[in-house]
N, CA, C and O of each residue as an XYZ file, in Angstrom:
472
protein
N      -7.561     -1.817      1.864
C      -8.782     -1.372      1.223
C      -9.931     -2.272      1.656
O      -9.661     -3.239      2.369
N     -10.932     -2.087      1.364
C     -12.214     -2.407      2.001
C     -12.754     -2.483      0.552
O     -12.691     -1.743     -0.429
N     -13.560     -4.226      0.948
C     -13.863     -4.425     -0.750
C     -15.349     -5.446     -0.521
O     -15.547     -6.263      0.379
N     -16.055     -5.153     -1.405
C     -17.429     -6.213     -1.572
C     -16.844     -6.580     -2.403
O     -16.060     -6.070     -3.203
N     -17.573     -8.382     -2.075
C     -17.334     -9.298     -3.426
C     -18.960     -9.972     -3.301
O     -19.893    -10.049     -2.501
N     -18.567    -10.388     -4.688
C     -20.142    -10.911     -4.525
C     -19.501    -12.269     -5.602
O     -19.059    -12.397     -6.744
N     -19.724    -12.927     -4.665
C     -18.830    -14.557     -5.142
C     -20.131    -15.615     -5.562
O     -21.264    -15.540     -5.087
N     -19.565    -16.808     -6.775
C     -20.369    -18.237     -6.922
C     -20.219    -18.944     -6.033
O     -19.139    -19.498     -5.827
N     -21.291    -19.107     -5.264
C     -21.628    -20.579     -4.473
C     -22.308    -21.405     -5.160
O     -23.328    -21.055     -5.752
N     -21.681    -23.050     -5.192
C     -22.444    -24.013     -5.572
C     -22.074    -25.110     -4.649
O     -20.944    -25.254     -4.182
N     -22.832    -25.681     -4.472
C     -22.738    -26.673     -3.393
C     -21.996    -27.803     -4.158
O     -20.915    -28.184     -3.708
N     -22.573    -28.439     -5.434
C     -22.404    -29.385     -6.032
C     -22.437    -29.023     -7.708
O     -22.700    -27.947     -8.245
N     -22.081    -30.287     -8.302
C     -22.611    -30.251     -9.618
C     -23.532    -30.357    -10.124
O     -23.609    -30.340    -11.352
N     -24.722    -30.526     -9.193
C     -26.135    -30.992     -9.098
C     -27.275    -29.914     -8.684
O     -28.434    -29.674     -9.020
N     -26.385    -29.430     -7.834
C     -26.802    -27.909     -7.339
C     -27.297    -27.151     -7.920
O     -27.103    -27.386     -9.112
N     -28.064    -26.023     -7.726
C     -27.804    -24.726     -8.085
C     -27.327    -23.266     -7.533
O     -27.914    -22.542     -6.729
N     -26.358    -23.098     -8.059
C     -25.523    -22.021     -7.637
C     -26.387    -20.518     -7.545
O     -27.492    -20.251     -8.017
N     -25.513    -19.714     -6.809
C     -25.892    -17.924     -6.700
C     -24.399    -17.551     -6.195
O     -23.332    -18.110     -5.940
N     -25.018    -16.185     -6.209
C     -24.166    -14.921     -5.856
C     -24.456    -14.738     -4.628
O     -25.600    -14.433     -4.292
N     -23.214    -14.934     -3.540
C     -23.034    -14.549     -2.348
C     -22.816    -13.176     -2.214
O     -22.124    -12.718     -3.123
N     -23.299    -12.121     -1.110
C     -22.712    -11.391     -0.725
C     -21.475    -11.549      0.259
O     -21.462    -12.608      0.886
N     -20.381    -10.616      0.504
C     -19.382    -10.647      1.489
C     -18.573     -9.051      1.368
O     -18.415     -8.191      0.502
N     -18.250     -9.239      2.580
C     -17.553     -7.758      2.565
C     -16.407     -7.762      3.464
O     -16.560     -7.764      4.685
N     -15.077     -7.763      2.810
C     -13.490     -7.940      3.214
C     -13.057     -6.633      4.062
O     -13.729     -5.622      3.858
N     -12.242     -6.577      4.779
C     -11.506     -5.202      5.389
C     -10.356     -5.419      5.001
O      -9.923     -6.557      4.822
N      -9.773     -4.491      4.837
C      -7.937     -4.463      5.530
C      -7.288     -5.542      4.419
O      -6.856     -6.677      4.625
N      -7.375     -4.775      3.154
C      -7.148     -5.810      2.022
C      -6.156     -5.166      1.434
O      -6.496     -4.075      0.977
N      -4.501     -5.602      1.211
C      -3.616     -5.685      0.979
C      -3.724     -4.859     -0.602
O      -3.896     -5.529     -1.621
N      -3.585     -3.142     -0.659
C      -3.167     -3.639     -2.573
C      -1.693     -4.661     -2.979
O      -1.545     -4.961     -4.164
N      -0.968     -5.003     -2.257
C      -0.104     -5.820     -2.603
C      -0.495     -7.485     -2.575
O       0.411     -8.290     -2.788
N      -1.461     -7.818     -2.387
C      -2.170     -8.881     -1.966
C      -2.069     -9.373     -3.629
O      -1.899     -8.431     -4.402
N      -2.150    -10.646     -4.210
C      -2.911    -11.133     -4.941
C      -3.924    -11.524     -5.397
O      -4.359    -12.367     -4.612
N      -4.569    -11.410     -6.219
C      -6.528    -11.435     -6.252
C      -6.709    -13.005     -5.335
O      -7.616    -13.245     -4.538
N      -5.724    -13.815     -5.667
C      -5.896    -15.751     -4.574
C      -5.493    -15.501     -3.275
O      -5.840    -16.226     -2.343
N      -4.661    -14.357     -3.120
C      -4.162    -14.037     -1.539
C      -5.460    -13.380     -1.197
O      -5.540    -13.302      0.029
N      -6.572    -12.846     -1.827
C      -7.296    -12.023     -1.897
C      -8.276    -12.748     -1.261
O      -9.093    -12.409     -0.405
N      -8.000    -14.160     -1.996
C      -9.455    -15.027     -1.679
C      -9.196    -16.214     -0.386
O     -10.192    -16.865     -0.069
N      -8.321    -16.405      0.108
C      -7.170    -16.815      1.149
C      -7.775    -16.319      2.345
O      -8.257    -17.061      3.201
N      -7.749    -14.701      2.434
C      -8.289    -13.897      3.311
C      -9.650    -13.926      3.617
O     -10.061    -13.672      4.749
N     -10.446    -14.249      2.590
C     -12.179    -14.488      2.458
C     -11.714    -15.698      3.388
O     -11.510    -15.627      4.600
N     -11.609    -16.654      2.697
C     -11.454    -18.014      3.330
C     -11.527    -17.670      4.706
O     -12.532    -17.580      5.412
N     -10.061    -17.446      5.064
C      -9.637    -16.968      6.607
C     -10.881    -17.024      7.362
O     -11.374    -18.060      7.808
N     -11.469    -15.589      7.507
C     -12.537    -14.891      7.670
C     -13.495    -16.188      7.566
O     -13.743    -16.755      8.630
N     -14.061    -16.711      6.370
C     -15.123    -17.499      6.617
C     -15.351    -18.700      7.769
O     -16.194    -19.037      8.601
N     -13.871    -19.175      7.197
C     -13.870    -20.322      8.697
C     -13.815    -19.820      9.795
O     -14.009    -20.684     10.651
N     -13.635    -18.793     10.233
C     -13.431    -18.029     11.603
C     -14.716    -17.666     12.100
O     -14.839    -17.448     13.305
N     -15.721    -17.569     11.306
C     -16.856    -17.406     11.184
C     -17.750    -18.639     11.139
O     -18.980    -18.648     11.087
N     -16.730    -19.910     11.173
C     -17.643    -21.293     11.309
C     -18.905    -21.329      9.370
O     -19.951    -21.882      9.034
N     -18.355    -20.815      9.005
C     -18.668    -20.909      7.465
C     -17.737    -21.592      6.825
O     -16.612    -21.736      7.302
N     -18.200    -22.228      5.351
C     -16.868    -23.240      4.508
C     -16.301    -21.977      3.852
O     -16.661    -20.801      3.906
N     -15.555    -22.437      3.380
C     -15.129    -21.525      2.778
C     -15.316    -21.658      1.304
O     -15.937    -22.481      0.632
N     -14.655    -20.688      1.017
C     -15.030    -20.726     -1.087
C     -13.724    -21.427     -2.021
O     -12.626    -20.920     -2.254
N     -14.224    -22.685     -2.431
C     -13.407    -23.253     -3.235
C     -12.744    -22.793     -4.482
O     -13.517    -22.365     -5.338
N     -11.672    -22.789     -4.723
C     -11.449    -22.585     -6.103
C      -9.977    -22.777     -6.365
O      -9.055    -22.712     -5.553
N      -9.943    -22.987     -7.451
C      -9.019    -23.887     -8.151
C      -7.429    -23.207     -8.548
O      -7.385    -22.323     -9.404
N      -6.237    -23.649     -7.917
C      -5.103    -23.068     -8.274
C      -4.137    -24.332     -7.777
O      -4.499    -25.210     -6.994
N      -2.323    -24.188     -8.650
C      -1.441    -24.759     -8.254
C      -0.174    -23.920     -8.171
O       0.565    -23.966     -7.187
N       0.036    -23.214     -9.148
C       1.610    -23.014     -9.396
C       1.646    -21.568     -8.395
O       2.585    -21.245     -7.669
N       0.493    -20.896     -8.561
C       0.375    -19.116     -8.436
C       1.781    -18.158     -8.809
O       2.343    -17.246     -8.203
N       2.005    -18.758     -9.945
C       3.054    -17.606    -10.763
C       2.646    -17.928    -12.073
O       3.350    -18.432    -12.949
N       1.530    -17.621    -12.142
C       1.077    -17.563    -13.666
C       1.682    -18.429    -14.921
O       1.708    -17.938    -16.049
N       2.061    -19.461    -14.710
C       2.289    -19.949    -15.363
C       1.475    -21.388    -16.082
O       1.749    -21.836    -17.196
N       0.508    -21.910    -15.210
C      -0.218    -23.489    -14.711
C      -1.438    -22.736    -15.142
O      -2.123    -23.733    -15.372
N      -2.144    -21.842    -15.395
C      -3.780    -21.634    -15.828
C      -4.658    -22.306    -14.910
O      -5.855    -22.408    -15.177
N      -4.069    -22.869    -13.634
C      -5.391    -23.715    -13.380
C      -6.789    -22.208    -12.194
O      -7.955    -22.337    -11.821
N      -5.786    -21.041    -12.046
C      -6.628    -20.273    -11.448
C      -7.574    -18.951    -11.965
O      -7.992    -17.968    -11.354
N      -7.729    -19.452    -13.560
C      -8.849    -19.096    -14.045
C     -10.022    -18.453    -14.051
O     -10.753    -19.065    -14.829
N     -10.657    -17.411    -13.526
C     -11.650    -16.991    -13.588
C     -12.575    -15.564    -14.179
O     -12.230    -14.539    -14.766
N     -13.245    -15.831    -13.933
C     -13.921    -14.725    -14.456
C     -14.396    -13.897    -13.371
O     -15.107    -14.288    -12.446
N     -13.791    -12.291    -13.610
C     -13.500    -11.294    -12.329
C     -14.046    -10.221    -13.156
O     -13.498     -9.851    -14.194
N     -15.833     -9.396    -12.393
C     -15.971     -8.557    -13.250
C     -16.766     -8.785    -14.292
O     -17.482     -7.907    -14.775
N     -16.713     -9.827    -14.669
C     -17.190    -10.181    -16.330
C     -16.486    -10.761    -17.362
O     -16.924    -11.405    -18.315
N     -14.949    -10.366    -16.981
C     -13.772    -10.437    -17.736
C     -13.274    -11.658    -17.357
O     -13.459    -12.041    -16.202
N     -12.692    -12.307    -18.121
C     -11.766    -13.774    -17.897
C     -10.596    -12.763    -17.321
O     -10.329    -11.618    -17.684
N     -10.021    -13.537    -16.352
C      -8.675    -13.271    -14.972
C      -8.641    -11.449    -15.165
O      -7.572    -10.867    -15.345
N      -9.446    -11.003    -15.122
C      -9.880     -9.726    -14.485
C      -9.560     -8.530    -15.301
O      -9.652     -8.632    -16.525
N      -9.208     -7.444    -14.780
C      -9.305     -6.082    -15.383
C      -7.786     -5.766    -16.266
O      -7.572     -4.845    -17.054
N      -6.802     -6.922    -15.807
C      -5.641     -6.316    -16.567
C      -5.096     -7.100    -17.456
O      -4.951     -8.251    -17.044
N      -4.660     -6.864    -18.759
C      -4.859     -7.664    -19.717
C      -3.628     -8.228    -19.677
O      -2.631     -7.562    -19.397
N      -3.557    -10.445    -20.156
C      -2.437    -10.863    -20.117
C      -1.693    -11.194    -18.954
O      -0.490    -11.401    -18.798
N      -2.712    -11.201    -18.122
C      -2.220    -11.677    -16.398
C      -3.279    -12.476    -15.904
O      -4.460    -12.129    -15.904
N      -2.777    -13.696    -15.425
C      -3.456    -14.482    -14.572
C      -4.140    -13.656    -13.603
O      -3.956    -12.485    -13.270
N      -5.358    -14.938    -13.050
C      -5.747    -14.329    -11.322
C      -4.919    -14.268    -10.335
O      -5.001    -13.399     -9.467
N      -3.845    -15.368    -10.358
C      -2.536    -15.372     -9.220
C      -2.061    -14.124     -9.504
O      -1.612    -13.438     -8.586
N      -2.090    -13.658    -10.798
C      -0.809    -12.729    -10.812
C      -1.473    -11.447    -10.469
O      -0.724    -10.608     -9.969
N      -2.905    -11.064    -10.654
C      -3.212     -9.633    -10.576
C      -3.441     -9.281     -8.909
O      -3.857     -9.900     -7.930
N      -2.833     -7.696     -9.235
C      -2.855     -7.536     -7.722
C      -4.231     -6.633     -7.473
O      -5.078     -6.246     -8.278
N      -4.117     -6.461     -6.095
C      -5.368     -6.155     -5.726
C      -5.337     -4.687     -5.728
O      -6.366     -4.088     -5.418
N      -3.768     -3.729     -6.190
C      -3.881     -2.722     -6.386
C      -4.665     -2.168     -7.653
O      -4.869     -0.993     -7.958
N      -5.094     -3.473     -8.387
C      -6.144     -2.838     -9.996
C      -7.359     -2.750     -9.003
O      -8.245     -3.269     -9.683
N      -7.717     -2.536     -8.259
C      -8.627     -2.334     -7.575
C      -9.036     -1.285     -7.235
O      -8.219     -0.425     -7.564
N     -10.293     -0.668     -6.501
C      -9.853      0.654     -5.429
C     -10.946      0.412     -4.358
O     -12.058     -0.069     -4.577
N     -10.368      0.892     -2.963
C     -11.346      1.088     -1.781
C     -12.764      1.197     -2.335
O     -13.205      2.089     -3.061
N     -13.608     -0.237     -1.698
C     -14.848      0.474     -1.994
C     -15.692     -0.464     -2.848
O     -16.895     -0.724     -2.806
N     -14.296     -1.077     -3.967
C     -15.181     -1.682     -4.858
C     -16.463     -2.939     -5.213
O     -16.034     -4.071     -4.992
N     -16.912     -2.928     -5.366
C     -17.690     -4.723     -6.180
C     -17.101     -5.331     -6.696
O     -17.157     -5.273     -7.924
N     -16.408     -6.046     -6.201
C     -16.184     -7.157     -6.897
C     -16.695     -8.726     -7.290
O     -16.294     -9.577     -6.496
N     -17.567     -9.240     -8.462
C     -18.244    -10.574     -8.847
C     -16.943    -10.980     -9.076
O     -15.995    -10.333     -9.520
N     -17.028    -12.347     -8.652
C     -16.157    -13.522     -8.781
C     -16.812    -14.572     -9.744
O     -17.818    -14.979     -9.163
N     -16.710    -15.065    -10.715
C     -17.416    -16.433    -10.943
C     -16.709    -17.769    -11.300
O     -15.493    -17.690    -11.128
N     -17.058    -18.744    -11.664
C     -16.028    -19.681    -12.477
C     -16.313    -19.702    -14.041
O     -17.300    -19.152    -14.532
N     -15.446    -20.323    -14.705
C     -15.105    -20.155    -16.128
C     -17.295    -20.631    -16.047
O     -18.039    -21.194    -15.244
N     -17.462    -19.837    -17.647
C     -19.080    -20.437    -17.842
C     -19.095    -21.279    -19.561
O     -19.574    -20.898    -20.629
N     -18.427    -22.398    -19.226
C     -18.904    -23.190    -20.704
C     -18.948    -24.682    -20.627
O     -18.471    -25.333    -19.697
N     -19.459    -25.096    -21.505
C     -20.155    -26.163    -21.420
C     -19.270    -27.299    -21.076
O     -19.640    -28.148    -20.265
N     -17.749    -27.367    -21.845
C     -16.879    -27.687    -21.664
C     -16.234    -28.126    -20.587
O     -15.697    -29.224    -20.444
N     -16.321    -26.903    -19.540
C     -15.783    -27.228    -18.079
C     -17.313    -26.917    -16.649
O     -17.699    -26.195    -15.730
N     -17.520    -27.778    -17.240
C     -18.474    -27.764    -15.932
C     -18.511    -27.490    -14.757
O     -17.323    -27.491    -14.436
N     -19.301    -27.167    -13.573
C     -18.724    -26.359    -12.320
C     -18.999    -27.875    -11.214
O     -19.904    -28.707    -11.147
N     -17.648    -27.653    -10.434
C     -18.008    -28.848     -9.342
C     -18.223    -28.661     -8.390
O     -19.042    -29.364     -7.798
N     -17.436    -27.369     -7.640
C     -18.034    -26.631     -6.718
C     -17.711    -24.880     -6.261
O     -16.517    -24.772     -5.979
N     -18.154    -24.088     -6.181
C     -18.423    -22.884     -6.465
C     -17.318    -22.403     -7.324
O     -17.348    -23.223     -8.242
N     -16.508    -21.701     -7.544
C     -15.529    -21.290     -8.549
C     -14.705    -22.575     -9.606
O     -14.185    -22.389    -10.706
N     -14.811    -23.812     -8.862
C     -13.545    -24.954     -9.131
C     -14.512    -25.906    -10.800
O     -15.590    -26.501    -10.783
N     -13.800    -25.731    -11.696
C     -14.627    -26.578    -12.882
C     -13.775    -27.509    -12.873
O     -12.692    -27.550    -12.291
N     -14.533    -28.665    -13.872
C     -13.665    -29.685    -14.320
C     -13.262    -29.707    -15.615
O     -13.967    -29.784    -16.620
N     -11.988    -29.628    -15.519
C     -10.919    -29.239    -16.670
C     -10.598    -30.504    -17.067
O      -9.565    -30.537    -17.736
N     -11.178    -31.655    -16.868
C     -10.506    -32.820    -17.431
C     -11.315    -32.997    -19.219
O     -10.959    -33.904    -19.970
C-alpha cells in the first residue's frame, strides 16, 4: 500500500518541532506500524536524510516503550494494542497518516517522536 505520513520532527529539546510531510510505497499490510517506520528510515537515509527517531525495545507489546500517538489516538486505531503490535493492515492504500510523540508535560520530547520517560 502506498501511504502519507505526516510525522514530528524535532531537532532537540530546545527546538521547535513540526509536521513533516513523506510519502511511503510498497508498504507491507503485514508490516508493523515500527516495521512501518524502519522502512521510512530506510528510505530517508538512502536519501542522505536522518532519519526519524523514536523510541522502542521489546516490539511484542509487552515494554510500552513504543508509545505513540497515531491519528490522534494513543498507539493508534485499534484498541488495546501497542504500536509494535498494530499492523499496517488497520490501514488502507492511500491513507494520512500523523505520527506524533506522547504530548504531556510529564514526558517531554527529546527528539522527534522519542520522550523522556525517566
Amino acid at each position: 500500500m502506498n501511504l502519507k505520513l505526516r510525522v514530528w520532527r524535532q531537532k532537540n529539546a530546545e527546538s521547535q518541532g513540526r509536521l513533516v510531510d513523506y510519502e511511503l510505497k510498497d508498504v507491507s499490510p503485514e508490516y508493523s506500524f515500527l516495521e512501518m517506520l524502519d522502512l521510512l528510515n530506510e528510505k530517508l537515509m538512502r536519501e542522505g536524510e536522518l532519519p526519524v527517531a523514536f523510541d522502542h525495545d521489546c516490539r511484542e507489546g509487552i515494554c510500552g516503550m513504543c508509545g505513540l500517538m497515531i491519528n490522534g489516538v494513543a498507539h493508534g486505531p485499534k484498541a488495546a494494542v501497542t504500536a509494535c503490535q498494530l499492523h499496517m493492515r488497520n490501514f488502507h492504500d492511500g491513507d494520512t497518516i500523523v505520527i506524533e510523540p506522547w504530548r504531556a508535560t510529564a514526558f517531554p520530547i527529546i527528539k522527534d517522536l522519542v520522550v523522556n520517560r525517566t
